[in-house]
C-alpha positions as CSV (number, residue, x, y, z in Angstrom):
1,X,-2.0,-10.7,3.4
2,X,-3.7,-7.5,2.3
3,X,-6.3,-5.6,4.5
4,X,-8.0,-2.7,3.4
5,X,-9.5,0.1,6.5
6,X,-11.5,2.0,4.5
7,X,-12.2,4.6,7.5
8,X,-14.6,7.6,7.1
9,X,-14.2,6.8,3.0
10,X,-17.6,4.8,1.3
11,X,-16.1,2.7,-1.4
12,X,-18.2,0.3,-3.5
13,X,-17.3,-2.9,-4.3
14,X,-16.2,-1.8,-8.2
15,X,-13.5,0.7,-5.7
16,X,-12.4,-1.9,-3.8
17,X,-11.3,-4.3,-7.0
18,X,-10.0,-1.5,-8.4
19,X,-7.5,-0.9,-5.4
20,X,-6.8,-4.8,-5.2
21,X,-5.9,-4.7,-9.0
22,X,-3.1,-2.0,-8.1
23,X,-2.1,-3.6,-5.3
24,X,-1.7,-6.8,-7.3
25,X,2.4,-6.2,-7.9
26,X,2.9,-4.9,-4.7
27,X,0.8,-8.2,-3.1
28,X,3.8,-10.6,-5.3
29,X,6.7,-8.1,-4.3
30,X,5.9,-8.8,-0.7
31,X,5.1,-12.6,-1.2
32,X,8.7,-13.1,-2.6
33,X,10.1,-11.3,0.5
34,X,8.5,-13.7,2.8
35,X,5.7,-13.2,6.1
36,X,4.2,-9.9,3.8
37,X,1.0,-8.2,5.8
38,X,-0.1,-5.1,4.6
39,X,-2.4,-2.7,6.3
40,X,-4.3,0.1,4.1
41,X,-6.1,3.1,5.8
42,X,-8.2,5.3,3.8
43,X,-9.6,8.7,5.4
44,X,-10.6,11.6,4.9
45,X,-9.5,14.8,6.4
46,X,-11.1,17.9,5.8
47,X,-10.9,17.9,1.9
48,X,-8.3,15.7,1.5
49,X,-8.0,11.8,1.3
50,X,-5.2,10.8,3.5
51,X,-4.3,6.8,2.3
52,X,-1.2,5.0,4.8
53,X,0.4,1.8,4.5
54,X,1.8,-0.5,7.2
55,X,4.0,-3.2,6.1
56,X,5.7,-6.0,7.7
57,X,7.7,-8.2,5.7
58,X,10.9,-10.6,6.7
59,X,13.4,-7.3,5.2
60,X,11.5,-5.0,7.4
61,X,9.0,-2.9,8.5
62,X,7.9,0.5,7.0
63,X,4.8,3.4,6.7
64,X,4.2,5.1,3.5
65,X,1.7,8.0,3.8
66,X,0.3,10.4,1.0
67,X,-2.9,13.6,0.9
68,X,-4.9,14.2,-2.3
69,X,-7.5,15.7,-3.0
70,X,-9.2,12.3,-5.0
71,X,-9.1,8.6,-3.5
72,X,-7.9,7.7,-6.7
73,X,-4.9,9.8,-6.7
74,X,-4.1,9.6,-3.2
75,X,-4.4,5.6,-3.9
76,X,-2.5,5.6,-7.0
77,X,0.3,8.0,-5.4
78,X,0.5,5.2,-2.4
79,X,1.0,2.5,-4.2
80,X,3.8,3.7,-6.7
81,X,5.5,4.4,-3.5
82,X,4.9,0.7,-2.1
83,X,6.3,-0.6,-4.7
84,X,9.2,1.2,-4.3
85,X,10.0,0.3,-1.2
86,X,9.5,-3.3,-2.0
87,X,11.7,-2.9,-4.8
88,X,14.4,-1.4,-2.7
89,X,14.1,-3.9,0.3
90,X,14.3,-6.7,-2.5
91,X,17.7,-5.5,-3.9
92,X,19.1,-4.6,-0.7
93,X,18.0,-8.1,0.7
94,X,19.8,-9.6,-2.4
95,X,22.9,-7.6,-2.1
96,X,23.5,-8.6,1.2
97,X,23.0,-12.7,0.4
């Protein structure tokens, strides 16, 4: 399950596709881990957009965080880094079955 806290940021509708379109590989990465909830919070502070991710999956729990200066980037930055770390919970999971 993926839930998006948008915070203190106003994003349309068009933003929020856009976000669930990235997300979209990370969404199946987590699915094949099994019991994947994902938890997106989008703020601003000062000048900066400050986007972290909560994730609970049956390899794990971890937080990724990231500052940008644009949603977009600080988005974008965030979710390279989720998938990632599914990635590298997948192979670890895999090495030890």
């Amino acid at each position: 399950m993926v839930k998006l806290e948008p915070g203190n940021v106003l994003l349309k509708p068009s933003h929020r596709r856009q976000l669930m379109g990235w997300l979209r590989r990370s969404s199946r990465m987590g699915e094949r881990l099994g019991d994947f909830d994902l938890t997106i919070t989008i703020s601003r502070v000062g000048n900066q957009h400050e986007a972290i991710a909560a994730v609970h999956d049956s390899a794990g729990d971890f937080i990724c965080r990231t500052r940008q200066r644009d949603w977009r980037d600080a988005m974008r930055e965030l979710v390279q880094r989720l998938v990632i770390q599914l990635h590298n919970q997948r192979l670890r999971r895999a090495m030890l079955a």
